[in-house]
TIDREN-462928 format. One line per 10 residues: their letters; for each residue z negated, x, y negated of N, C-alpha, C, O, CB. Coordinates in nm, 3 decimals, padded with zeros to 5 digits. Glycine has a CB too. Example, Ala and Ser with C-alpha at 12.3 -4.5 7.8 and 13.67 -1.06 7.14 Angstrom:
BEGIN
AS) -00.780,01.319,00.569,-00.780,01.230,00.450,-00.780,01.320,00.330,-00.846,01.424,00.332,-00.905,01.131,00.447  -00.708,01.285,00.225,-00.714,01.367,00.106,-00.787,01.290,-00.003,-00.804,01.341,-00.114,-00.572,01.408,00.060
END
This chain:
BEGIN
XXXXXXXXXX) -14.445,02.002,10.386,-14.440,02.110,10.480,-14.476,02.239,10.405,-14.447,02.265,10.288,-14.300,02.120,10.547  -14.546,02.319,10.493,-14.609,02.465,10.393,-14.535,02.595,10.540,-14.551,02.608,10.662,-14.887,02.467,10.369  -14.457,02.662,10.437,-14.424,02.749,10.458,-14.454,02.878,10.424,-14.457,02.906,10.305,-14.357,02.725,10.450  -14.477,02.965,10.510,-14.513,03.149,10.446,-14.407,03.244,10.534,-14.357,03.222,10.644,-14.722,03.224,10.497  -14.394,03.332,10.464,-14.342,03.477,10.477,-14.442,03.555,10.436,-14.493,03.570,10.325,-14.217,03.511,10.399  -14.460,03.599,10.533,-14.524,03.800,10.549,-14.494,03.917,10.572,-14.561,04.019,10.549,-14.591,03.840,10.624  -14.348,03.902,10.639,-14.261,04.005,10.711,-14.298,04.074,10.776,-14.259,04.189,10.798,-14.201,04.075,10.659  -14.417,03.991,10.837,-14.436,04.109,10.973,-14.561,04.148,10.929,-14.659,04.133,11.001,-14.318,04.259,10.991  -14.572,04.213,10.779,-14.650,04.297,10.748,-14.819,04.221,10.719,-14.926,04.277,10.743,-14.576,04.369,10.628  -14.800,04.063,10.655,-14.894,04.033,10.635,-14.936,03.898,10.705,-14.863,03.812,10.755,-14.896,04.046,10.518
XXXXXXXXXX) -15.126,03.904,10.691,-15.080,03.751,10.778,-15.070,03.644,10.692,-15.098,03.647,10.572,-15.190,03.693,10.891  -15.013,03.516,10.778,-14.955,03.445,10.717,-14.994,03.327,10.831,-15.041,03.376,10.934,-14.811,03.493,10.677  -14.985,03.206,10.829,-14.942,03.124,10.864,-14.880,03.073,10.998,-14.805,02.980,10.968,-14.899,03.126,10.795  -14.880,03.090,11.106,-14.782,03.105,11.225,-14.709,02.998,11.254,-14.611,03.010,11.327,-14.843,03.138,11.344  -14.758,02.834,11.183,-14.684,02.792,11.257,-14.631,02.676,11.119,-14.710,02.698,11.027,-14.753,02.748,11.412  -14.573,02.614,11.094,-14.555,02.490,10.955,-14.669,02.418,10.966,-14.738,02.385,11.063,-14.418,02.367,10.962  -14.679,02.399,10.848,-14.833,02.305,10.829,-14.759,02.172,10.738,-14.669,02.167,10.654,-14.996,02.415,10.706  -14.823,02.097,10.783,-14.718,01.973,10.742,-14.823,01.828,10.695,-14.858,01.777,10.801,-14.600,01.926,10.911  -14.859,01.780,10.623,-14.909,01.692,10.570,-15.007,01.696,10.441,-15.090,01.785,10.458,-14.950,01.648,10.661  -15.020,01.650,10.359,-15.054,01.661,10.180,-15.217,01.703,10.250,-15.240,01.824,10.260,-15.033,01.460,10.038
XXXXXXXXXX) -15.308,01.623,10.288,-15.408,01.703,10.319,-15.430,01.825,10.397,-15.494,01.924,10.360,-15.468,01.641,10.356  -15.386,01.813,10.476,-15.365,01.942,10.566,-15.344,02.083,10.494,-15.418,02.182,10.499,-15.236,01.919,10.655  -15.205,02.062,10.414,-15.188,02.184,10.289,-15.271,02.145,10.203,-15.244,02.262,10.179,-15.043,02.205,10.208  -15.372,02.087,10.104,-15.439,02.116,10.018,-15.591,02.178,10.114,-15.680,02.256,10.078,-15.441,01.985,09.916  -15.576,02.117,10.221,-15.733,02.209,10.281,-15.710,02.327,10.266,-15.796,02.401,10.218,-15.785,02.203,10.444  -15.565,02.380,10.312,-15.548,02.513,10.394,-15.512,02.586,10.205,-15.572,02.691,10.180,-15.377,02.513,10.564  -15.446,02.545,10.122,-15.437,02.589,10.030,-15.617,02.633,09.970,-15.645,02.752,09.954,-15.343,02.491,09.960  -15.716,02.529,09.944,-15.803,02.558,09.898,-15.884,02.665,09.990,-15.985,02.688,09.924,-15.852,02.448,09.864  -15.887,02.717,10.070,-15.941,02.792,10.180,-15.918,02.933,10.144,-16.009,03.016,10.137,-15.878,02.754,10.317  -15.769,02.963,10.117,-15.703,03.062,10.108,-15.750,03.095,09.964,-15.813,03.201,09.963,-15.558,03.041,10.141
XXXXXXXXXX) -15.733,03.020,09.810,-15.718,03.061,09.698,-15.875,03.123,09.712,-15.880,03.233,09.657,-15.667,02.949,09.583  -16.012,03.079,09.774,-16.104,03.086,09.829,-16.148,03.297,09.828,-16.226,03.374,09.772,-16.065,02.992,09.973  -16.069,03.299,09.901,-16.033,03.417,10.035,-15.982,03.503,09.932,-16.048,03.592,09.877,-15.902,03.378,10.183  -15.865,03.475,09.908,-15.769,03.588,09.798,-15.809,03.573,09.667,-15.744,03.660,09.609,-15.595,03.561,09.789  -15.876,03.516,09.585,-15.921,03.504,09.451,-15.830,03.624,09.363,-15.875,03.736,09.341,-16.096,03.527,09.447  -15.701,03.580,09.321,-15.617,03.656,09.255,-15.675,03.633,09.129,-15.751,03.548,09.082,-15.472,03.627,09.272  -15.602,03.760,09.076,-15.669,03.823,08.897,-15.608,03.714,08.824,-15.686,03.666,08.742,-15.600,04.009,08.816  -15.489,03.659,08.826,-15.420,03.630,08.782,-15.250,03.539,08.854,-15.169,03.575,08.939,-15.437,03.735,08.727  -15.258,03.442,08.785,-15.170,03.365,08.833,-15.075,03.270,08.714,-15.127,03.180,08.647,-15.252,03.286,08.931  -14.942,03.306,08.704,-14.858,03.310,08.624,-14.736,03.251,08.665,-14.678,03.291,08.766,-14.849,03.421,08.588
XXXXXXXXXX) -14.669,03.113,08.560,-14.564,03.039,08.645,-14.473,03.065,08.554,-14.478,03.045,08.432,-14.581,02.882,08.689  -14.367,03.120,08.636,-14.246,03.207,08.607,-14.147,03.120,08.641,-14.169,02.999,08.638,-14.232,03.343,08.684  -14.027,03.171,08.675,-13.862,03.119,08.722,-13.827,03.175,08.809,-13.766,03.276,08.773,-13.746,03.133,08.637  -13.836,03.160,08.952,-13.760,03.184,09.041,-13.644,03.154,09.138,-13.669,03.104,09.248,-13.811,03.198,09.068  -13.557,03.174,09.112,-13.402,03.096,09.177,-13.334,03.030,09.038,-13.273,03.076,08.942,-13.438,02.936,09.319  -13.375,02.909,09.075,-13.339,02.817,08.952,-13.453,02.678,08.984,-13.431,02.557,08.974,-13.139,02.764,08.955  -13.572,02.748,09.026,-13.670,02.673,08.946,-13.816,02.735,08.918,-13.810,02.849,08.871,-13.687,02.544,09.015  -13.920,02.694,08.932,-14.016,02.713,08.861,-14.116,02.775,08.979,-14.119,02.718,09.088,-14.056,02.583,08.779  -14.200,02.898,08.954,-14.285,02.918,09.071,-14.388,02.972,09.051,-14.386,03.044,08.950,-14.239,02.981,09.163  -14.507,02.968,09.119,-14.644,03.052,09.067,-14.613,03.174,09.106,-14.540,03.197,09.203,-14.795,03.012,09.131
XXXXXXXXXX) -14.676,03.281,09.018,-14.685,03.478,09.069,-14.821,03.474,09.043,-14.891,03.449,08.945,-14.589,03.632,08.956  -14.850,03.527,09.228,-15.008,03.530,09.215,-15.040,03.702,09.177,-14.957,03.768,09.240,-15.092,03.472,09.387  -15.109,03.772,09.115,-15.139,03.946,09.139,-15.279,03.935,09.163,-15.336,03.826,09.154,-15.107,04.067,08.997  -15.336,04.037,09.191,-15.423,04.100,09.235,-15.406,04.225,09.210,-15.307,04.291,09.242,-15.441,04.077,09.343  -15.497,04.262,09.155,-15.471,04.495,09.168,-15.389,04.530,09.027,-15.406,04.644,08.983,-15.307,04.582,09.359  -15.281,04.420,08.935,-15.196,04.443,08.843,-15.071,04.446,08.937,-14.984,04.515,08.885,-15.230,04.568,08.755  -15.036,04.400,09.046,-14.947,04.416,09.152,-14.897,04.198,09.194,-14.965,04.096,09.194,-15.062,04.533,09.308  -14.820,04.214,09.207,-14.748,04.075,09.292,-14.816,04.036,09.412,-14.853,04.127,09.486,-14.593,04.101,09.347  -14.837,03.930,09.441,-14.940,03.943,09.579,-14.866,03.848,09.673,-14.827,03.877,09.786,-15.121,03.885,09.555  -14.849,03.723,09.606,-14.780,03.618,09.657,-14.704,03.537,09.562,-14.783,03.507,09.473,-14.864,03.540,09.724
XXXXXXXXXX) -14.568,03.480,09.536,-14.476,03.417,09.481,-14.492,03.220,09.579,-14.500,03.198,09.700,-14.316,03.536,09.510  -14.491,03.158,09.508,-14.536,03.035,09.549,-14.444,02.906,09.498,-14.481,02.844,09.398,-14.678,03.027,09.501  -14.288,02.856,09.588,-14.222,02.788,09.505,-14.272,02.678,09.574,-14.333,02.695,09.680,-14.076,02.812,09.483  -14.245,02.504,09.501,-14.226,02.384,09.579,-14.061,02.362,09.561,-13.976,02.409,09.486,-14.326,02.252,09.521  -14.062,02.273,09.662,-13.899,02.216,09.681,-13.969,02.049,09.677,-14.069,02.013,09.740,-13.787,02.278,09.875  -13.905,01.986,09.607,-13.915,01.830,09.644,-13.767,01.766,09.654,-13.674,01.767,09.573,-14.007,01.742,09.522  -13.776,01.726,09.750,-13.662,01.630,09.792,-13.704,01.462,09.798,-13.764,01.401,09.710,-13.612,01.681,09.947  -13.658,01.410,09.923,-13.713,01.333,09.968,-13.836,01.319,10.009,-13.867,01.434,10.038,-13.662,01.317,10.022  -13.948,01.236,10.036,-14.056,01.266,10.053,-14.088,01.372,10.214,-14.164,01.469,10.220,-14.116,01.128,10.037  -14.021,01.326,10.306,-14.066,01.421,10.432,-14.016,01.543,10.445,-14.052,01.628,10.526,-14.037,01.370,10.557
XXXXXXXXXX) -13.912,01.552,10.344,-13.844,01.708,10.324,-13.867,01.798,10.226,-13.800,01.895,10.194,-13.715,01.707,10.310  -14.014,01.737,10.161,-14.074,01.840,10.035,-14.107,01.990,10.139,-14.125,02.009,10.259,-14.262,01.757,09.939  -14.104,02.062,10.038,-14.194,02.181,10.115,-14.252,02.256,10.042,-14.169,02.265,09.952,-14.128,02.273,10.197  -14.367,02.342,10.001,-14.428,02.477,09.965,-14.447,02.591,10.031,-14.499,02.610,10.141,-14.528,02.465,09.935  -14.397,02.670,09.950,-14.356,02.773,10.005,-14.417,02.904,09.943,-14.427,02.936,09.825,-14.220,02.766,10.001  -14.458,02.970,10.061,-14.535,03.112,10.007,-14.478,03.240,10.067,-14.479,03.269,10.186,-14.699,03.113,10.049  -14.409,03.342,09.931,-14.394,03.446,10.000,-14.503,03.577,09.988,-14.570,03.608,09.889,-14.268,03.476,09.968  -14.500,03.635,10.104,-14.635,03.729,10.067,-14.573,03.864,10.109,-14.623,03.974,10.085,-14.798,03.688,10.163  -14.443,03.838,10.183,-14.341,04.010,10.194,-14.342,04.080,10.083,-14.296,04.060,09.971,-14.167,04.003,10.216  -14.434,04.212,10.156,-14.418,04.306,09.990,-14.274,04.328,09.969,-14.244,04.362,09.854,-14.496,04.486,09.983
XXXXXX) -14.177,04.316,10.053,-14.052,04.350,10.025,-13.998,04.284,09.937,-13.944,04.348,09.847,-13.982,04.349,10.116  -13.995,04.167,09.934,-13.982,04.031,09.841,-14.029,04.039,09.691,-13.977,04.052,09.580,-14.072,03.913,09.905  -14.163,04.025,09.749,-14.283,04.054,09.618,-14.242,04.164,09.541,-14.269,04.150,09.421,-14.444,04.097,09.669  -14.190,04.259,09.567,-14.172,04.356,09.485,-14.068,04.318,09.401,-14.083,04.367,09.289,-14.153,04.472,09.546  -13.956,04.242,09.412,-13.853,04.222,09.365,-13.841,04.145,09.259,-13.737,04.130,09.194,-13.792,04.192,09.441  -13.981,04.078,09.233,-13.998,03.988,09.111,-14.070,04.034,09.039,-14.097,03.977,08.933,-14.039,03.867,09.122
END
């Protein structure tokens, strides 16, 4: 399952995108589109996550969750509110 946050502010995603091809299309489309400067895997929470920038700025924060197989998810935040905080 692929999840985004924009807060309103950015677009994002509207509805869950849910199957391994489905998110690698929609992933390759996007990295496509946004071609960040730079992309750097950090610690977020208590695990591991990509920091995308662009500009020398945070653009999007990018964790996975794996569980069970139908309850994995990726997750993208793109709230500058958020983004700023890391």
């Amino acid at each position: 399952m692929y999840v985004t946050d924009g807060g309103g502010e950015i677009f994002t995603a509207r509805k869950l995108v849910h199957g391994g091809a489905r998110i690698a299309e929609l992933m390759v489309g996007v990295g496509l589109r946004w071609r960040p400067d730079r992309i750097d895997l950090v610690e977020v929470g208590d695990g591991p996550a990509l920091l995308h920038r662009r500009a020398g700025r945070v653009f999007s924060v990018d964790t996975v969750e794996i569980k069970d197989r139908p309850n994995s998810a990726y997750r993208r935040v793109l709230n500058p509110e958020k983004t700023a905080l890391v």
